[in-house]
C-alpha positions as CSV (number, residue, x, y, z in Angstrom):
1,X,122.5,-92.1,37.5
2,X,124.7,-94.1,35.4
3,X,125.2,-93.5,31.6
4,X,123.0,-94.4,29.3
5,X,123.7,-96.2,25.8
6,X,123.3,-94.2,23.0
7,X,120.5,-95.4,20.1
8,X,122.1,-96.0,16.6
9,X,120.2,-92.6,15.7
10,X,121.3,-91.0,18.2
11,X,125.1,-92.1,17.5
12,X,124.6,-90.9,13.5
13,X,123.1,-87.4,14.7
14,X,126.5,-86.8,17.1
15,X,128.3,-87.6,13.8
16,X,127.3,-85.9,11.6
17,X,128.1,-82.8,13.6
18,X,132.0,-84.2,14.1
19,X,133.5,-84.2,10.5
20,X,135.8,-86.8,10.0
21,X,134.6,-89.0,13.3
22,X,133.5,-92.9,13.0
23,X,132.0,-95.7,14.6
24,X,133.6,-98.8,15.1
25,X,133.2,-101.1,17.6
26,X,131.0,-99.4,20.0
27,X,133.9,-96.1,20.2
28,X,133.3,-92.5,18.6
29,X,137.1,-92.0,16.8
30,X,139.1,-89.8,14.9
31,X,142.9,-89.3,13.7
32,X,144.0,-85.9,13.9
33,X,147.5,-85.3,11.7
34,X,149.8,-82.4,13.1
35,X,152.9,-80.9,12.1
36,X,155.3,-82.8,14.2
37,X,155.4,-84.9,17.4
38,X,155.6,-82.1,19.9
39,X,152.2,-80.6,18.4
40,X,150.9,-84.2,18.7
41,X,151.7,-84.2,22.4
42,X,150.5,-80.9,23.0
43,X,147.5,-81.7,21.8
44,X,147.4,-84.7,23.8
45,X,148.1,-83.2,27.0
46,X,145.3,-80.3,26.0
47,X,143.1,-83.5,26.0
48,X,144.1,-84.7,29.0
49,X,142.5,-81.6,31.1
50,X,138.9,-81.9,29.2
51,X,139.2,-85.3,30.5
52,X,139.9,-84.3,33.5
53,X,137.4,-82.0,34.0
54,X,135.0,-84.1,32.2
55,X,135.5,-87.1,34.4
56,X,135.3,-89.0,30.8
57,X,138.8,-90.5,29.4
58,X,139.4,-91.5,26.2
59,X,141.8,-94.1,24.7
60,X,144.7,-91.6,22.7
61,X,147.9,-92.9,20.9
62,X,150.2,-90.7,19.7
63,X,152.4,-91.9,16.6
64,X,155.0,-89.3,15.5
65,X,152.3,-86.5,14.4
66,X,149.9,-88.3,14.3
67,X,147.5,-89.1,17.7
68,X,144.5,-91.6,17.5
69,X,141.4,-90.6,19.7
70,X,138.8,-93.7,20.5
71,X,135.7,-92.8,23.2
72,X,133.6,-95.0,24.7
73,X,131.6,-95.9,28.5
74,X,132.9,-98.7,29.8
75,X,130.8,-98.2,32.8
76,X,128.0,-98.5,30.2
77,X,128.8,-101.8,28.5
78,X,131.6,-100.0,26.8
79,X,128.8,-98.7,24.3
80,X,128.7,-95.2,23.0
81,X,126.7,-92.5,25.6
82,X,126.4,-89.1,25.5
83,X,129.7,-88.8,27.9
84,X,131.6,-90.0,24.6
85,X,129.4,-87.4,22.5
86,X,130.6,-84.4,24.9
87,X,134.1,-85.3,25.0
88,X,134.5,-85.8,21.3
89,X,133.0,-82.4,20.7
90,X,135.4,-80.8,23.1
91,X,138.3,-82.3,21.8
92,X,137.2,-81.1,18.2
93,X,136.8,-77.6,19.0
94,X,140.3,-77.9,20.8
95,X,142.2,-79.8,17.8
96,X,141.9,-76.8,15.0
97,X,143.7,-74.6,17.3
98,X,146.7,-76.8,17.6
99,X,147.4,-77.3,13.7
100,X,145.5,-80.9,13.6
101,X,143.8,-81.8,10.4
């Protein structure tokens, strides 16, 4: 069965259990700040494996310390689903762990 939008509630409950996430333009993001670029890359190669063994992938850019994170389905009208609700909570509990802020 193919993903399923998310309903405006819906999107505003995931939220407001992922501090410092947004909406904007139909993707769940976040900017994580680390200490340097090789903690940035760490943490983006962490994210790589939940994505792999999530099947979900997410959009990340890494700038110096900093890495950008946007999530959405494009399989689902690139809208927000709950695919994009899982992966944003995995890579949250994975980010404190690696310095980000």
């Amino acid at each position: 069965m193919a993903a399923q939008p998310m309903t405006e509630l819906e999107i505003a409950e995931v939220l407001s259990g992922l501090p410092g996430w947004t909406l904007r333009d139909d993707h769940l993001e976040r900017g994580y700040r680390l200490r340097g670029h090789l903690p940035a890359v760490a943490l983006l190669v962490h994210i790589a494996t939940v994505q792999e063994e999530l099947n979900h992938h997410a959009g990340l850019t890494v700038t110096y310390n900093r890495l950008d994170v946007s999530v959405t389905t494009h399989s689902a009208g690139s809208k927000v689903t709950e695919l994009d609700a899982q992966l944003a909570r995995r890579i949250e509990e994975i980010a404190a762990g690696h310095g980000a802020r």
